[in-house]
C-alpha positions in Angstrom: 0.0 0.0 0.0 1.1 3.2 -1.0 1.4 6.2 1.6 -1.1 8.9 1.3 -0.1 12.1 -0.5 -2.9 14.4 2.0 -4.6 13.6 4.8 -7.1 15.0 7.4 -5.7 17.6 10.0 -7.0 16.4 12.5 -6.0 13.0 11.7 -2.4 14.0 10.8 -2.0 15.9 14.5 -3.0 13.0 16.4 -1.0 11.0 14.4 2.2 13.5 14.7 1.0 13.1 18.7 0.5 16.8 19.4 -3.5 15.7 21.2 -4.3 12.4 22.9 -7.4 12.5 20.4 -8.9 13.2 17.0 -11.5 14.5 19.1 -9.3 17.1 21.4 -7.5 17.5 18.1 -10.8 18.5 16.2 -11.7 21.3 19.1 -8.4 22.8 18.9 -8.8 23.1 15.2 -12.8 24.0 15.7 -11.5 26.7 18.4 -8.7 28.2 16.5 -5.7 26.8 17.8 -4.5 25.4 15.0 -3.3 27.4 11.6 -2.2 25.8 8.7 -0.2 28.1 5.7 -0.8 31.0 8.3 -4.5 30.7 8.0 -7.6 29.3 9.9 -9.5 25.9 8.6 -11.9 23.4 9.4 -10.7 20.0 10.7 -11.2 18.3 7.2 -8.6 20.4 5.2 -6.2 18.2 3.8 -2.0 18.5 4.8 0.0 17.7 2.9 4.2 17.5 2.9 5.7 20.8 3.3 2.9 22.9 4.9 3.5 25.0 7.8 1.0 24.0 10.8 1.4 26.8 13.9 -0.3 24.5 16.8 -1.0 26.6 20.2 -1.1 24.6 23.2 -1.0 27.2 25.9 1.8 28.7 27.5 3.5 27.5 24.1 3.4 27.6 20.8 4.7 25.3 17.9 5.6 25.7 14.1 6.0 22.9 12.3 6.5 21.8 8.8 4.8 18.6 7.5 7.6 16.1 6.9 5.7 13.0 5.9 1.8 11.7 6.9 0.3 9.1 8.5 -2.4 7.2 8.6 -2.2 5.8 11.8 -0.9 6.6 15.2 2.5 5.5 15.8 5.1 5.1 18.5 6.6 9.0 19.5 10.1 8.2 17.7 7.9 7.4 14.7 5.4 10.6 15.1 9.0 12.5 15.7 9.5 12.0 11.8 6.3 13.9 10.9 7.6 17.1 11.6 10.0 19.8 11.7 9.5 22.3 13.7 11.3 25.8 13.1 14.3 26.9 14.9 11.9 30.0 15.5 9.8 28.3 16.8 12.3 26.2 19.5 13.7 29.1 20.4 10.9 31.6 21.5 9.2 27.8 23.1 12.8 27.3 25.0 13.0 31.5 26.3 9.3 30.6 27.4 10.4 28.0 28.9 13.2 29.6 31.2 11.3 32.3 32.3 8.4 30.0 33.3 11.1 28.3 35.3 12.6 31.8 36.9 9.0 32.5 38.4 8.3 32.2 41.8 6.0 29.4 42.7 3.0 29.9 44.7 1.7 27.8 47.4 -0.5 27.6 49.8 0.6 29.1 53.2 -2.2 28.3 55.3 -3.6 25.5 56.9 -6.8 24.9 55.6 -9.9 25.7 56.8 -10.0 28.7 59.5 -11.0 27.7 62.8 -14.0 28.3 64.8 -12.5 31.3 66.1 -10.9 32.4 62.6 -14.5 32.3 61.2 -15.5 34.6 63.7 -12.9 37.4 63.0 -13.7 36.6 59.5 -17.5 37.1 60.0 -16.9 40.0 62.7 -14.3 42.0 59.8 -17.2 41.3 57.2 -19.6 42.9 59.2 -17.5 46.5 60.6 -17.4 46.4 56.6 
């Protein structure tokens, strides 16, 4: 059997292992998460090798080029082969990344739920309000 020459986005993205699901994938296409050729379609427009796909998965953002299709879901080192994505593209995702990783964190200082006599300060402060 020969390989395909197109094939479904959404098909292709779950194959290249960017969503879990055709379905997730379809949303994200639906929702406008997903450009292809720098412009916004429907989750049936065909890929084919050598198109640009910009895929946003919040905080990040990938462009890729099509480097082969798929029918089916593979194995990650064989979904890895799909794509290219853009030395662009790695680099803004990788500064992203670093200054995600140079926040602070926030957690959770107390000590979970206030106390009989913390809920009347609370309910005392709400009512001088």
């Amino acid at each position: 059997m020969t390989p395909p020459d197109k094939i479904r986005l959404d098909r292709w993205l779950w194959a290249a292992r960017f969503f879990k699901t055709r379905s997730l994938a379809a949303s994200a296409i639906d929702g406008g998460k997903v450009q292809l050729n720098a412009t916004r379609v429907k989750r049936s427009q065909q890929v084919r090798v050598g198109d640009q796909v910009r895929i946003r998965r919040p905080p990040y953002e990938f462009v890729v080029e099509v480097r082969a299709l798929a029918e089916h879901r593979g194995p990650a080192s064989e979904a890895q082969v799909l794509y290219a994505e853009t030395a662009e593209s790695l680099a803004r995702r990788e500064t992203l990344r670093e200054q995600l990783r140079a926040q602070p964190t926030v957690g959770f200082e107390g000590k979970g739920r206030p106390t009989k006599k913390d809920r009347r300060r609370l309910d005392q402060f709400k009512q001088e309000w």
